[in-house]
C-alpha positions as CSV (number, residue, x, y, z in Angstrom):
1,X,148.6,44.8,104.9
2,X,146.9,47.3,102.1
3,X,147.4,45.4,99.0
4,X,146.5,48.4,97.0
5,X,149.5,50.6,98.8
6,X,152.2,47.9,98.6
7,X,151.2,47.8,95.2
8,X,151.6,51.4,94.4
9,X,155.4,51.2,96.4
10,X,156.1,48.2,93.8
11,X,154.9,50.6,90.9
12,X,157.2,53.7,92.2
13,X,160.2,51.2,92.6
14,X,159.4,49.6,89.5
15,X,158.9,53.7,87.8
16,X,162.8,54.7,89.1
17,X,164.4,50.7,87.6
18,X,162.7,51.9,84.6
19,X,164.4,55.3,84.4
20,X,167.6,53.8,85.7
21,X,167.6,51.7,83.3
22,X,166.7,53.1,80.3
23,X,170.1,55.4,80.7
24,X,172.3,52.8,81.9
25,X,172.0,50.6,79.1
26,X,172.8,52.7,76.4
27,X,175.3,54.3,78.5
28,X,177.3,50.9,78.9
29,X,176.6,49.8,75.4
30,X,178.5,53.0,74.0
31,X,181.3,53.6,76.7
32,X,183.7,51.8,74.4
33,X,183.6,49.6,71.4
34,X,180.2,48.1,70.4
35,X,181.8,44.8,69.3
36,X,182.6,43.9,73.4
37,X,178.9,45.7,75.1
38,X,178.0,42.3,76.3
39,X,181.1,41.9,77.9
40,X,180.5,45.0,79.6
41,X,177.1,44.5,80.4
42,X,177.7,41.1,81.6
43,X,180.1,42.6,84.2
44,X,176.8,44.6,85.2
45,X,174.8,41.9,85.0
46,X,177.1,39.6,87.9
47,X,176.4,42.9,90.4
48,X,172.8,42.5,89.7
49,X,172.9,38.9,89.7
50,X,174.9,38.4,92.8
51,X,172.5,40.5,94.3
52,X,169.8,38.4,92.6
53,X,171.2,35.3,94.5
54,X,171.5,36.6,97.8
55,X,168.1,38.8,98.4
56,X,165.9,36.1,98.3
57,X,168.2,34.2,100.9
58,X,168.1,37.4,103.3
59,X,164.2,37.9,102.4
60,X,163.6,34.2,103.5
61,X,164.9,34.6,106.8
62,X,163.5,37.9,107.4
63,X,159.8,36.8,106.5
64,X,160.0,32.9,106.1
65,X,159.8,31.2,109.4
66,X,159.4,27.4,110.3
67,X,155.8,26.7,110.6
68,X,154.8,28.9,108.5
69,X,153.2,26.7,105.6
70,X,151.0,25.0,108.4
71,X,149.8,28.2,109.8
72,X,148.8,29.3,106.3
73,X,147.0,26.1,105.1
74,X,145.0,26.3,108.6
75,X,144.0,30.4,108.1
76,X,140.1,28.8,107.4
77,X,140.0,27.7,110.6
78,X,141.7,29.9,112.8
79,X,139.5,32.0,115.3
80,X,139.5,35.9,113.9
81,X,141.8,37.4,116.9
82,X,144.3,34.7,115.6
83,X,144.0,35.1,112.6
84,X,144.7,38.6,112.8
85,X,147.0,38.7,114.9
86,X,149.0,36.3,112.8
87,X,148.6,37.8,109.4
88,X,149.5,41.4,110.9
89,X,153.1,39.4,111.8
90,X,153.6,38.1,108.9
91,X,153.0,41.5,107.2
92,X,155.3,43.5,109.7
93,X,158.7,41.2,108.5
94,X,158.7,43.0,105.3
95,X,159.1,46.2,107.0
96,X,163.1,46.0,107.7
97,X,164.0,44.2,104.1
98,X,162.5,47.1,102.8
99,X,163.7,50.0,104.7
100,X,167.1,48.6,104.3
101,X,166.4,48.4,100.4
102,X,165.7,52.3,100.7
103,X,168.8,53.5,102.2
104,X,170.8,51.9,100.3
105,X,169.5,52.7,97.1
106,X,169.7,56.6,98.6
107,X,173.4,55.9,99.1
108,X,173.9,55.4,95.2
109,X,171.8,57.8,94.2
110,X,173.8,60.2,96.0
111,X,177.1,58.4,94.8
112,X,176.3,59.0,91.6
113,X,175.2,62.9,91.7
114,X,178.8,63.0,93.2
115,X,180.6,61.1,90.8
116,X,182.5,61.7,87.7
117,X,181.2,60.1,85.3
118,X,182.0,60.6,81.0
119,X,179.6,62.5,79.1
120,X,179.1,60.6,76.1
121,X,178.0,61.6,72.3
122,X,175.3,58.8,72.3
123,X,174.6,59.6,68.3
124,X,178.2,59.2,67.2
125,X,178.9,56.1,69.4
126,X,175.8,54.7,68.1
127,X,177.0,55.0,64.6
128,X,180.4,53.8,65.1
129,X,182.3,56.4,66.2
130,X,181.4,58.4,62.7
131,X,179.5,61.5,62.9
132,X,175.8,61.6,62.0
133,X,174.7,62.2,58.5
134,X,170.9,63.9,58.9
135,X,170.4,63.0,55.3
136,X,171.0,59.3,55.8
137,X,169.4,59.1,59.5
138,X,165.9,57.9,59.1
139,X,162.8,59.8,60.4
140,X,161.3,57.3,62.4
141,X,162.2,55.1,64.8
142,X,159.9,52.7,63.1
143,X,162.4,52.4,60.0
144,X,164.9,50.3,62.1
145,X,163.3,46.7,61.6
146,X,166.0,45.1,63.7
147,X,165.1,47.6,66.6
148,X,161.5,46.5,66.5
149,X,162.7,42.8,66.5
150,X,164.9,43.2,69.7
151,X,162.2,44.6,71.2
152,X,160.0,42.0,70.9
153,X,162.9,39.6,71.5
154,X,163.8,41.4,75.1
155,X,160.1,40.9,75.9
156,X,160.0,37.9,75.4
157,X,163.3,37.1,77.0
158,X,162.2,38.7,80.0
159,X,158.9,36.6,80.4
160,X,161.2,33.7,80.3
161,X,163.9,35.2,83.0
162,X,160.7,35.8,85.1
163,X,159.2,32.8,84.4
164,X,162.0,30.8,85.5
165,X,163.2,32.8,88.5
166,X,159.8,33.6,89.7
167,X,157.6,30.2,89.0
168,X,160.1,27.9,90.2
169,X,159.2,27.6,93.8
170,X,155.5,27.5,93.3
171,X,156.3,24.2,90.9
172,X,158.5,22.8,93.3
173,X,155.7,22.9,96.2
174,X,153.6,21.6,93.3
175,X,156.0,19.0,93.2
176,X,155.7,18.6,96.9
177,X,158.8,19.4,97.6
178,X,158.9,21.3,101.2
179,X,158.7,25.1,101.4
180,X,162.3,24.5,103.3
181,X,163.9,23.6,100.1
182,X,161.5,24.8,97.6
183,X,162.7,28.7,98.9
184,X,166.2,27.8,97.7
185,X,165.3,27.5,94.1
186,X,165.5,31.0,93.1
187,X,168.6,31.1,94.3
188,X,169.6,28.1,91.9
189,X,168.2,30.4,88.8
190,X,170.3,33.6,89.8
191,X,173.7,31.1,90.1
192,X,173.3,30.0,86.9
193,X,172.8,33.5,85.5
194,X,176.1,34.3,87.4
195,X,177.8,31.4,85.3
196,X,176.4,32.7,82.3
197,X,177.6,36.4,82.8
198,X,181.5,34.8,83.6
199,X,181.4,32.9,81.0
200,X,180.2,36.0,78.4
201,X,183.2,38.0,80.4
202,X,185.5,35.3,79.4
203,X,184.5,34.2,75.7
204,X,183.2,38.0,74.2
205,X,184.4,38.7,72.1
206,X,187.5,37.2,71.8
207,X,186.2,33.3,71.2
208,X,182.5,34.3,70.3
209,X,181.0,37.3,68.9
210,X,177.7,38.6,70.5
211,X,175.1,36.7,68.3
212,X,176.9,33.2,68.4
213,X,176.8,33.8,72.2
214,X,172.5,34.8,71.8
215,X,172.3,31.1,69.5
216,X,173.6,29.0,72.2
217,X,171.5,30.8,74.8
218,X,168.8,30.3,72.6
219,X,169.0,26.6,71.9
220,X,170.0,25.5,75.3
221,X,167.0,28.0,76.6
222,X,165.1,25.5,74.1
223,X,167.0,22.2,76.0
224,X,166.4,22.7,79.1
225,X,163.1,23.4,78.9
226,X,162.2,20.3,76.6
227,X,164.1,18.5,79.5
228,X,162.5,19.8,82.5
229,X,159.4,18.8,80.6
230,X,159.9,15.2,80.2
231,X,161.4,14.6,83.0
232,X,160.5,14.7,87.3
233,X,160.4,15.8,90.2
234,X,163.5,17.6,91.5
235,X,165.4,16.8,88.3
236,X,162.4,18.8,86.6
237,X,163.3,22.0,88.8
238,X,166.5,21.5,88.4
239,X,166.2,21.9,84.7
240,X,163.9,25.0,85.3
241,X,166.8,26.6,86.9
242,X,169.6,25.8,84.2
243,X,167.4,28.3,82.6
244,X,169.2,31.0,84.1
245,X,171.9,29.3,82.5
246,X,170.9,30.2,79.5
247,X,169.2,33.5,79.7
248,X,172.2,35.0,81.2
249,X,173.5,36.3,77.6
250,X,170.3,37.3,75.9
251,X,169.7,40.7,77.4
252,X,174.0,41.6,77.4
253,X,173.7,40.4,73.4
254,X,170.2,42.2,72.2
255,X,171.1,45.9,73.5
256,X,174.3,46.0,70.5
257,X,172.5,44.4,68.2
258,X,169.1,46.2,68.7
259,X,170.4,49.6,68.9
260,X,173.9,49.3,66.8
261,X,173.7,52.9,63.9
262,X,170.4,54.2,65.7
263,X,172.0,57.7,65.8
264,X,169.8,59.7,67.3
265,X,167.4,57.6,67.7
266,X,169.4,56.2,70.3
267,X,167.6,57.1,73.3
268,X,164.2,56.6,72.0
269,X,165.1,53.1,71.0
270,X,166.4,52.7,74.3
271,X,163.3,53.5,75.8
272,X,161.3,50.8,73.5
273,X,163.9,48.1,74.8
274,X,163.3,49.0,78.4
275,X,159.4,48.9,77.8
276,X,160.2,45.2,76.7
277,X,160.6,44.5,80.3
278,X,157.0,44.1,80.3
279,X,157.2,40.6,79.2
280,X,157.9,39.7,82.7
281,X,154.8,41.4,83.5
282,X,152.8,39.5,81.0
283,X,154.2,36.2,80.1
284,X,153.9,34.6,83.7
285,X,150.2,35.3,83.5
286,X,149.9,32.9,80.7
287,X,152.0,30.6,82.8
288,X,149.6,31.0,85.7
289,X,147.1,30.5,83.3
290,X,148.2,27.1,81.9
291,X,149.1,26.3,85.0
292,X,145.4,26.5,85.8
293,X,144.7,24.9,82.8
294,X,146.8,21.8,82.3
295,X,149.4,21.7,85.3
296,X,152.6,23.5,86.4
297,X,155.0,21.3,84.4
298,X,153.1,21.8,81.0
299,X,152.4,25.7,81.2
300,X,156.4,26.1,80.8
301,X,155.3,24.9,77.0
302,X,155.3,29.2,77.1
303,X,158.6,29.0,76.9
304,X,159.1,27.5,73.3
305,X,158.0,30.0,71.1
306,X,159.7,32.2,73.7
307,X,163.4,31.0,72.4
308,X,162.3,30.2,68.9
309,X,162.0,33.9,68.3
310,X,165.2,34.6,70.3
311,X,166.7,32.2,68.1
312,X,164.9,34.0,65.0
313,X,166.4,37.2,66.3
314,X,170.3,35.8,66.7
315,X,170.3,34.2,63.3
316,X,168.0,36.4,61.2
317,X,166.6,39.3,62.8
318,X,169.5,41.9,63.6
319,X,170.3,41.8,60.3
320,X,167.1,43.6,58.8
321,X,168.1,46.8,57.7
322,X,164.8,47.5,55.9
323,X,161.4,46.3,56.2
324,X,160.6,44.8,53.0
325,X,158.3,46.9,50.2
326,X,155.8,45.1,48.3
């Protein structure tokens, strides 16, 4: 019950994803043609998603229990010893979710010290498959205007996942929809990511090439959230989870794009993208902020600019070479 330590568990866990990810991403990107990565990250993206779908289910039995909601809304005027005693419950059903969480994620750590993985030349792949020319690699990882872009593309793609994975249950109960159902609507988001990811298996890049596939995600990112605006109740939340829907492609398309002839800039570039992340950090504050504000419906209006400038990126953006000179 120590905010401050669960906090600082949340921060290691959240250190190690960081690291993880920062060499997996790059990693699948490169481990064959550039052309198909968010193919192959989409295929990543299902494991993580399927996992997405089910944790909140196995988390909502372990820590949600009927009666719950009452006992919260009546905390003012429990006596202290109940009180207590309650909140110390309700703390302890963590515990197991958790634990369980740790072994497993020791069991693929240890998997993968064992395995056999290919060492990749992450400069050549970035380039192509052609060796790197150090007179025609740039100094700076600054001088890669389309790297910049994606970065600030994946952060704000990320506020949006988080957005509408995280915020959907708090504006169903705002909608007064019972906790009961409202849990489930996670869930909803992280199915429609798992469509998403099948489909980008299925049409990259055979039928569609990797920005088409960020456009579409784009405007119907831009639908959906015009939709769930003017319209109610549980139709409203449905919309807000159709989002998955579209943000499914956005992070498999940006990595080629954003990091496509970085050489050897490759890994530092990487490292900017993964930084991105913080978007999910920031972007639901503004939400929660709005939501203060105005109401739950209208702070998703955060989400506009959000796929304009995914939209920017997919039609414009990856193809700055060169920031422009006055």
């Amino acid at each position: 019950r120590e905010f401050s330590v669960f906090l600082l568990g949340l921060f290691i866990l959240g250190t190690g994803m960081a690291v993880l990810q920062t060499a997996v991403n790059p990693y699948i990107t490169i481990l064959g043609p550039i052309e198909s990565a968010a193919k192959r990250i989409s295929i990543m993206g299902i494991a993580n998603k399927v996992a997405g779908a089910i944790a909140p289910l196995v988390l909502a039995y372990f820590v949600v229990h009927e009666g719950d909601d009452e006992a919260i809304n009546n905390l003012a005027t429990m006596l202290p010893a109940d009180k207590e005693l309650f909140l110390s419950a309700l703390a302890e059903r963590v515990i197991n979710p958790y634990i369980g969480m740790a072994v497993t994620l020791v069991l693929v750590g240890i998997g993968l010290k064992f395995s056999n993985l290919p060492d990749i030349d992450s400069a050549e792949n970035a380039n192509n498959g052609k060796s790197v020319n150090p007179q025609t690699d740039k100094n700076s990882i600054l001088e890669y205007p389309y790297l910049i872009l994606g970065v600030i593309t994946l952060f704000f793609y990320v506020g949006a996942e988080v957005i509408a994975g995280d915020t959907i249950i708090r504006y169903g109960q705002s909608l007064n929809i019972p906790m009961e159902t409202a849990k489930n609507f996670t869930t909803y988001t992280m199915i429609g990511m798992l469509v998403g990811y099948l489909s980008g298996i299925i049409l990259i890049p055979r039928f569609v090439n990797q920005h088409k596939a960020l456009q579409v995600s784009a405007v119907l990112g831009l639908l959906f959230t015009l939709a769930a605006l003017f319209t109610n109740g549980f139709v409203s939340v449905l919309f807000i989870a159709m989002l998955g829907l579209a943000n499914a492609l956005v992070w498999p398309a940006v990595w080629p794009l954003a990091i496509k002839g970085l050489g050897k800039h490759i890994k530092t570039g990487s490292a900017l993208l993964i930084m991105a992340i913080s978007g999910g950090a920031i972007l639901p504050l503004v939400w929660g902020k709005l939501s203060d504000v105005f109401n739950s419906q209208d702070a998703y209006l955060i989400l506009i600019p959000a796929y304009l400038f995914i939209l920017f990126f997919a039609t414009y953006g990856y193809k700055i070479k060169e920031w422009k000179r006055q």
